[in-house]
C-alpha positions as CSV (number, residue, x, y, z in Angstrom):
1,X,10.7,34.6,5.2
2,X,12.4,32.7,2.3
3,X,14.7,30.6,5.2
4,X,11.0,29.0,6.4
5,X,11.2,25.3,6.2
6,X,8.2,23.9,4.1
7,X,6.0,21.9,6.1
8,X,3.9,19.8,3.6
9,X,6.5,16.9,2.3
10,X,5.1,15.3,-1.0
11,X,6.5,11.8,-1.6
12,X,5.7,8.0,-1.9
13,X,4.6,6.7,1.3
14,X,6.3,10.1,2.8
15,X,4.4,10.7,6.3
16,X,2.5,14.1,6.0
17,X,2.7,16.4,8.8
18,X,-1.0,16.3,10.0
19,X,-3.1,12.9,8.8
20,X,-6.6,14.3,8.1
21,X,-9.6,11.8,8.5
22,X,-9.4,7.7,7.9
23,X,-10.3,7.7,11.7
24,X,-13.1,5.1,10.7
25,X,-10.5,3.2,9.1
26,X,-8.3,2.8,12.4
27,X,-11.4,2.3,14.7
28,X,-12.1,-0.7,12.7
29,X,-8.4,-1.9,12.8
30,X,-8.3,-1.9,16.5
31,X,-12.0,-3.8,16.7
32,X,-9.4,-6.2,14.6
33,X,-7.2,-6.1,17.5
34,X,-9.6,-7.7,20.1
35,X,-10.3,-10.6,18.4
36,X,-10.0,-13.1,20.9
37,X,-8.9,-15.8,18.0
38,X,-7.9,-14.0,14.6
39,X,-11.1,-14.7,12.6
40,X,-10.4,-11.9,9.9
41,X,-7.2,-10.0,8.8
42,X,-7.1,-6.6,6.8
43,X,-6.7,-5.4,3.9
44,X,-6.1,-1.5,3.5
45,X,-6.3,-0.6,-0.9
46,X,-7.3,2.0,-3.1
47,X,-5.9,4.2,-5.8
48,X,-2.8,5.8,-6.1
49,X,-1.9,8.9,-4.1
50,X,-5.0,8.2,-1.2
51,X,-2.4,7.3,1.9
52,X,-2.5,3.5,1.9
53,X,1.5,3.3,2.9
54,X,0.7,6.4,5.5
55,X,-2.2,4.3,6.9
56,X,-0.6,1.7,7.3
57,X,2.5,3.0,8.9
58,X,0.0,5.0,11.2
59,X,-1.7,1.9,12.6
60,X,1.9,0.2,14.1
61,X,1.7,2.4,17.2
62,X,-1.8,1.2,17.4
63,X,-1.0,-2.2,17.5
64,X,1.9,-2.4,20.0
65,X,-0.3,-0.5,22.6
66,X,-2.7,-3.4,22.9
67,X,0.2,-6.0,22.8
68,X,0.8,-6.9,19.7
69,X,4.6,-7.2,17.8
70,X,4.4,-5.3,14.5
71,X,6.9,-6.6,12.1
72,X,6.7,-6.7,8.1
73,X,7.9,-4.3,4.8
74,X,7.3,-4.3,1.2
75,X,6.5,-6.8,-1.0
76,X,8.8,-6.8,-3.4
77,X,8.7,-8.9,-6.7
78,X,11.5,-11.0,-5.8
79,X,9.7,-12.4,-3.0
80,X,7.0,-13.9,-5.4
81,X,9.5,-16.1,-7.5
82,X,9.5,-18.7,-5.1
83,X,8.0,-20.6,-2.0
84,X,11.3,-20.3,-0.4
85,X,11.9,-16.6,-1.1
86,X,8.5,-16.2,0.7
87,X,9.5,-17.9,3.6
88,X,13.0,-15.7,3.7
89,X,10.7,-12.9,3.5
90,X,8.8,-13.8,6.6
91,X,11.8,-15.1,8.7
92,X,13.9,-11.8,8.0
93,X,11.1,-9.4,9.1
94,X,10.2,-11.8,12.2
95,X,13.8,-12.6,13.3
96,X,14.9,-8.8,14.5
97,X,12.0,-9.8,17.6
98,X,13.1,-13.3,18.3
99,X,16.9,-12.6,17.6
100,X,17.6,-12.5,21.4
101,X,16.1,-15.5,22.5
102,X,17.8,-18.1,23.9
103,X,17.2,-21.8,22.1
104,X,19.6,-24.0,22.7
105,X,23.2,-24.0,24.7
106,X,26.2,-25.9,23.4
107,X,29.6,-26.5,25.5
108,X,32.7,-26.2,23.2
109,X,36.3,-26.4,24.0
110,X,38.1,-23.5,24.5
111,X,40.9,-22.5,21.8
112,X,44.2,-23.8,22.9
113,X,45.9,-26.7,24.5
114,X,43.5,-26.6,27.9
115,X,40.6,-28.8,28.6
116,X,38.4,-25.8,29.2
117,X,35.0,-25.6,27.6
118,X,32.9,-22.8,26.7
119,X,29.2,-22.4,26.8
120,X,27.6,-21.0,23.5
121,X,24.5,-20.1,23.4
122,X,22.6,-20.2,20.1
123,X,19.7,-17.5,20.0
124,X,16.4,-17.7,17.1
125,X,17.8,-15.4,14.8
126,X,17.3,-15.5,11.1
127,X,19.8,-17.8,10.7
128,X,18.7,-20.3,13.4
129,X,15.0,-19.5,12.2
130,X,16.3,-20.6,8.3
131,X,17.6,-23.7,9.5
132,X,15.1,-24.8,11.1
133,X,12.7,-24.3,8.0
134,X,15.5,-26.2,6.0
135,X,15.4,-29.5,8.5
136,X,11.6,-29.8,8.9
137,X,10.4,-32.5,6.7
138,X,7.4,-31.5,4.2
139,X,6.1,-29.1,1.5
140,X,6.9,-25.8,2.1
141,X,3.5,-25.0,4.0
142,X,4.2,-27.4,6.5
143,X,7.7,-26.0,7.1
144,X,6.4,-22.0,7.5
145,X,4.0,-23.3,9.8
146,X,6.4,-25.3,11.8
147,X,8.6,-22.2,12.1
148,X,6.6,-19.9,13.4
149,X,4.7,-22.0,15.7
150,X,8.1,-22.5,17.1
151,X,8.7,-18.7,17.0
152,X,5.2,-17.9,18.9
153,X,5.9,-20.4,21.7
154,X,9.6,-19.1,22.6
155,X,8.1,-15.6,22.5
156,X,5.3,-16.2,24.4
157,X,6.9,-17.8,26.7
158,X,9.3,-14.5,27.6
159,X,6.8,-11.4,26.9
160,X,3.4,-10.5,27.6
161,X,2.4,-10.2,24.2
162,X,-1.4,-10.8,22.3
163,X,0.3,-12.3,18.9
164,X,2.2,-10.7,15.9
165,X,1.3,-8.8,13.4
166,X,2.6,-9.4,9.7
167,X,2.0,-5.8,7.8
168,X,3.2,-5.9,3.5
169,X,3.1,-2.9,1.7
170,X,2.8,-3.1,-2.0
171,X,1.2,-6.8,-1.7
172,X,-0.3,-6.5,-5.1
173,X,3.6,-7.2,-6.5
174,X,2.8,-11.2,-5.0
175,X,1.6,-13.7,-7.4
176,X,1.9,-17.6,-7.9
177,X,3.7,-18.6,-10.8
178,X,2.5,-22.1,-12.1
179,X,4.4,-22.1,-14.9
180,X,7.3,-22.4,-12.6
181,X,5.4,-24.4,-10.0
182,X,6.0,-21.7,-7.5
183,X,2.7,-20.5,-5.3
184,X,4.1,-17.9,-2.8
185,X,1.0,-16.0,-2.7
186,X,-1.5,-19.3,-2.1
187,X,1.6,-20.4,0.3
188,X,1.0,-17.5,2.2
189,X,-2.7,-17.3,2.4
190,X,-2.6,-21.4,3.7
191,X,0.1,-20.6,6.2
192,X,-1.9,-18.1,7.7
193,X,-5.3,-19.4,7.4
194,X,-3.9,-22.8,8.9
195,X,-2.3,-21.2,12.0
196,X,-5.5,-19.2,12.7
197,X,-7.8,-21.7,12.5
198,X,-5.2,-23.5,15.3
199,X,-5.7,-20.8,17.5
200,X,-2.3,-18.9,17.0
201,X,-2.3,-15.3,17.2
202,X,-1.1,-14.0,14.0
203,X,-2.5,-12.0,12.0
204,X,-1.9,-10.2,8.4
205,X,-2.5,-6.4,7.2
206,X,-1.7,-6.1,3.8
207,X,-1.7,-3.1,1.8
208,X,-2.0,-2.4,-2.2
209,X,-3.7,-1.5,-5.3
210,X,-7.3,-2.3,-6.0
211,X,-5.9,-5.3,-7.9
212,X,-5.1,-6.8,-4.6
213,X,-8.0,-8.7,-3.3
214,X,-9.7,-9.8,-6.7
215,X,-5.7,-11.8,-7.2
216,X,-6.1,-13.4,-3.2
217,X,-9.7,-14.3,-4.3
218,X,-8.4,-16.2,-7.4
219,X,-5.4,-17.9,-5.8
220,X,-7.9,-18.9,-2.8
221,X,-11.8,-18.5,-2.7
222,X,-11.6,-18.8,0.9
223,X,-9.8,-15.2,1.0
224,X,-13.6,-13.7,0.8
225,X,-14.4,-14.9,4.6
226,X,-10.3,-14.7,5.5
227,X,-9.8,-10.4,5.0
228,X,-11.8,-7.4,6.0
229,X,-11.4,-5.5,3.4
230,X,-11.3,-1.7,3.6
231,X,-11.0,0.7,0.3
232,X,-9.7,4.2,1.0
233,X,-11.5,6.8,-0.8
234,X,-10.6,10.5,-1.6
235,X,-11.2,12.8,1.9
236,X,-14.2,14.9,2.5
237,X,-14.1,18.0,1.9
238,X,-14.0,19.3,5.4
239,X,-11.1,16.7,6.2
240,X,-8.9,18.1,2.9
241,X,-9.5,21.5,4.4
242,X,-7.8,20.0,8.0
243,X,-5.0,18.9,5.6
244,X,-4.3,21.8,4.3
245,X,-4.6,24.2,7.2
246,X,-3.4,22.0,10.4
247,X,0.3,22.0,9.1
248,X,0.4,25.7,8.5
249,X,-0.9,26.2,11.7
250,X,1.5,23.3,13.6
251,X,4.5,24.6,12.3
252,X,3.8,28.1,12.9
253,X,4.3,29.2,9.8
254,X,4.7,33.5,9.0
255,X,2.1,33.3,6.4
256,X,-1.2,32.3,5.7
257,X,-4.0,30.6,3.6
258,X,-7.1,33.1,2.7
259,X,-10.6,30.7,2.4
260,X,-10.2,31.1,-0.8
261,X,-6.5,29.5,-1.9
262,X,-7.7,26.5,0.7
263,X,-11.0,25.7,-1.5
264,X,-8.9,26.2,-4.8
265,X,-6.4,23.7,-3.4
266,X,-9.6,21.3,-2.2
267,X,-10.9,21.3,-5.3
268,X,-7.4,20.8,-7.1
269,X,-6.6,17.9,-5.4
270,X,-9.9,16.0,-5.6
271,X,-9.4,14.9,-1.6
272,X,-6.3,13.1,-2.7
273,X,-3.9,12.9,0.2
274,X,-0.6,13.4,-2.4
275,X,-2.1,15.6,-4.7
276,X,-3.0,18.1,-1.4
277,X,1.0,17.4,-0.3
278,X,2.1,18.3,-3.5
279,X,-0.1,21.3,-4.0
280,X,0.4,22.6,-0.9
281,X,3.9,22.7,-1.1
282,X,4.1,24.5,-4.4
283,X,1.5,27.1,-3.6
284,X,3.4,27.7,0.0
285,X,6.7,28.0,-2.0
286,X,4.9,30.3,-4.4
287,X,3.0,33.0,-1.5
288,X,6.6,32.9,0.2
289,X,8.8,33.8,-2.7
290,X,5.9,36.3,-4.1
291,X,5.4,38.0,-0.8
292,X,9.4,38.4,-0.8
293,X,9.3,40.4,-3.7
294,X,6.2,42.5,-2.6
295,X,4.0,40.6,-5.1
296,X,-0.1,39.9,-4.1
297,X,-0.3,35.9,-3.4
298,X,-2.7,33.6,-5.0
299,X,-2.4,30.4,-6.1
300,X,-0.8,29.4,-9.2
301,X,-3.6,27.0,-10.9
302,X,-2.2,26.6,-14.5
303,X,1.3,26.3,-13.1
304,X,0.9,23.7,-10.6
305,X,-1.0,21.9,-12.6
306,X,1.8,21.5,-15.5
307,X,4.3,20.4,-13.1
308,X,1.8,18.1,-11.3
309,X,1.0,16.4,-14.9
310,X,4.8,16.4,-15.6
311,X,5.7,14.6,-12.4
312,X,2.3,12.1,-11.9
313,X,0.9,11.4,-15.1
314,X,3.1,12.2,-18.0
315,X,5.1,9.2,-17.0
316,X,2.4,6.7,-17.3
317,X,0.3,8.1,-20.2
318,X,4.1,7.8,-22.3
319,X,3.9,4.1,-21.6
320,X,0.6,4.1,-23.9
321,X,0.3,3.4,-27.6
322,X,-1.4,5.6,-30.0
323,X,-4.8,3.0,-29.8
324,X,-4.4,2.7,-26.2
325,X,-4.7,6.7,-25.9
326,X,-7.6,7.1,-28.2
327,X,-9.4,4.4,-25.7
328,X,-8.6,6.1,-22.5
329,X,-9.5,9.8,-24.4
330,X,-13.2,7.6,-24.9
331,X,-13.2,6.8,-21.7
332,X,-12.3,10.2,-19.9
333,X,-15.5,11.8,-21.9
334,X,-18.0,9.3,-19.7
335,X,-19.5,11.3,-17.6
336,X,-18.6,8.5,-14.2
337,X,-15.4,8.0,-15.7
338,X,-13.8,8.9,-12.4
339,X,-15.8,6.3,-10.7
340,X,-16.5,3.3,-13.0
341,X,-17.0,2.0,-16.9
342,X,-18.0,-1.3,-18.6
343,X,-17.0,-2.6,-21.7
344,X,-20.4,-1.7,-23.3
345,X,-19.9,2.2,-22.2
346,X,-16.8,2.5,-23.9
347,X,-18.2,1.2,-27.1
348,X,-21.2,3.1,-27.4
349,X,-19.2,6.1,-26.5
350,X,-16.2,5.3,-29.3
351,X,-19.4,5.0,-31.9
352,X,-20.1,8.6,-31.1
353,X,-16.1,9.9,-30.6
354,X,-14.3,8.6,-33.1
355,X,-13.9,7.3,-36.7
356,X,-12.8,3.9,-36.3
357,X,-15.0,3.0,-33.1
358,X,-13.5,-0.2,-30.9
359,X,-15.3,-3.4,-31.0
360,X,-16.4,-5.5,-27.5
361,X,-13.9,-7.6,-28.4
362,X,-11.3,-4.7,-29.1
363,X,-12.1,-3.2,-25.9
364,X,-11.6,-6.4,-23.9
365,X,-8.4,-7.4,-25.6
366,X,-7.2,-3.6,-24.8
367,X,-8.5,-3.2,-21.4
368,X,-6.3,-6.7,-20.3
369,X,-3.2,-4.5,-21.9
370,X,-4.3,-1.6,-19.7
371,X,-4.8,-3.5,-16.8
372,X,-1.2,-4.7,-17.2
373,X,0.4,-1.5,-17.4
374,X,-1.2,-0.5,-14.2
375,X,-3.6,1.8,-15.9
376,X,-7.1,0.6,-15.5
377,X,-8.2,-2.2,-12.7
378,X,-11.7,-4.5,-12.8
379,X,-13.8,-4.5,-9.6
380,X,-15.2,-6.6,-7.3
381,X,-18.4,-6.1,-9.6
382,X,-16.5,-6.7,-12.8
383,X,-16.6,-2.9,-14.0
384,X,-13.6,-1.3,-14.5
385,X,-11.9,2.1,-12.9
386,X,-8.8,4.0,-13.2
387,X,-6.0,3.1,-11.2
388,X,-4.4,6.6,-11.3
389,X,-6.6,9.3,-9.4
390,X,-8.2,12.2,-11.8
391,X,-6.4,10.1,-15.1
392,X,-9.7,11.6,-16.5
393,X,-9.3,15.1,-15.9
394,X,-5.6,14.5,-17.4
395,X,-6.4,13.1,-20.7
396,X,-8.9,15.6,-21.3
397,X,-6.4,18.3,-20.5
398,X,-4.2,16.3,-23.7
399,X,-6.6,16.6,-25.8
400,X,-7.7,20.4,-25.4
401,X,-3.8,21.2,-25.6
């Protein structure tokens, strides 16, 4: 019994063995994919630990069913400190695709003392692709465009294909930089919004934090018509159950759930794709090495939960002054605090909570802090959430202890 491999498999971005629910979210992707010209692109975001890397992994198959070439990774920062680290970015994750096409062939002579020649053909890999962006005359926009316009026709002309897709992970990490006069992120958003409204197929699925969309909005208004944007939320409750029960029952595994661990592990997690990963695996570990030693199973509540606040939250909430905790403690006692707060909230709750209460002001100046440190995020309605899932639940677990 203790040799049985584990099947739940906790991690960032770490593909679970059964994805429960977000079939509304792929429906609508591949609605996306019939577009006859790309009128609107995607944007999967929402907190934390709700599957937006799993999603988004999940929808590639998808895509190259109808047609379409998948090709993209994560957004690093490094790609955001200039308009020509962009445009590397784009030309290494489209070159693997266009890599064996043929461009151009040169005749050189052969090494030696003959008067043979040799016929070299030179394909659009990255380095061809890089050229080619370094000899086109222009601002950097008209030079990404160039480039993959030139991409699109050579592989258009060899496949059957519908267009390409450009997927980012972790596109919150873009950002313009004007100090330096670098604009990645509004280079990117023209590119594409250019070569669409020409009629090329490509389009772009970006994933990240709820911070996401409100930083495409300011670098370009026009990204309110350019994205659908869809917000994962936490999974029913009748879809965490499917999580938590489908990979026992896949993998076959020698023991059980009872009703009862699976709601205790529902309501744990709060419909939280990681948190049901991580929970799952501990409790599993815990019924196999307690039936092993002739012990009654049930799950470990108290336990999980300390390694759970060890692992998720404890490194975040040690990244917070003294000031900054006593906000977040006035904000975890709102009763929506789990949802949304304004600035007013947070005040009149502080009045009642503590002895040195926070001003608007104070609030506003902290909540730009918080939003900083990844923390808190304001909302397309211009309240403000959590950016961590159940942060509430956690503070007021530091305060009782």
């Amino acid at each position: 019994m203790a040799e049985f491999s584990n099947p739940f498999r906790p991690g960032a971005g770490h593909t679970p063995p059964y994805l429960a629910g977000r079939q509304t979210e792929r429906e609508e992707f591949l609605r996306l994919l019939d577009q006859s010209t790309v009128l609107e692109n995607m944007i999967l975001t929402g907190l934390r630990g709700v599957g937006k890397t799993v999603l988004l992994d999940s929808l590639k198959p998808l895509a190259t069913s109808r047609g379409w070439i998948w090709v993209g990774a994560d957004l690093s920062e490094s790609a955001s400190l200039s308009e020509d680290n962009l445009a590397v970015r784009l030309f290494a994750d489209l070159s693997p695709v266009t890599s064996n096409i043929v461009v151009s062939t040169e005749e050189v002579r052969a090494a030696g003392f003959t008067a043979e020649t040799q016929e070299i053909e030179r394909t659009l890999g990255f380095q061809c692709l890089m050229d080619t962006y370094s000899s086109i005359p222009g601002l950097s926009l008209d030079k990404i465009k160039a480039v993959l316009e030139i991409a699109w026709d050579a592989l258009s002309r060899i496949q059957d294909v519908r267009g390409v897709i450009f997927a980012y992970d972790e596109a919150q990490n873009l950002s313009d930089g004007a100090a330096k006069e670098q604009y990645p992120l509004s280079l990117l958003l023209d590119s594409f919004q250019s070569l669409q409204r020409k009629g090329f197929p490509m389009m772009l699925v970006l994933s990240g934090l709820p911070t996401l969309f409100p930083k495409l909005v300011e670098a370009r208004t026009f990204s309110e018509r350019m994205f659908r944007v869809i917000f994962l939320n936490r999974l029913s409750e009748s879809e965490s159950e499917e999580a938590v029960r489908r990979p026992i029952d896949d993998a076959e595994c020698p023991l059980k759930l009872d009703n009862r661990s699976v709601r205790t592990i529902v309501k744990m997690s709060g419909g939280y794709p990681y948190f049901i990963q991580f929970i799952c695996r501990e409790v599993y570990d815990s019924f196999i090495h307690r039936h092993d030693r002739g012990e009654a199973a049930s799950v470990p509540i108290a336990e999980i939960q300390r390694k759970l606040d060890v692992d998720f939250f404890s490194g975040r909430w040690a990244r917070a002054t003294d000031r900054q905790r006593a906000l977040l403690a006035v904000i975890s006692r709102l009763e929506n605090c789990e949802k949304e707060f304004t600035v007013q909230k947070v005040v009149e709750e502080s009045k009642r909570f503590l002895d040195r209460p926070f001003s608007a002001s104070h609030v506003n100046q902290m909540f730009v802090a918080l939003v900083s440190q990844g923390l808190i995020y304001k909302n397309r309605h211009g309240k403000y959430s959590f950016s961590v899932p159940l942060l509430g639940e956690f503070i007021q677990r530091q305060i009782r202890e």
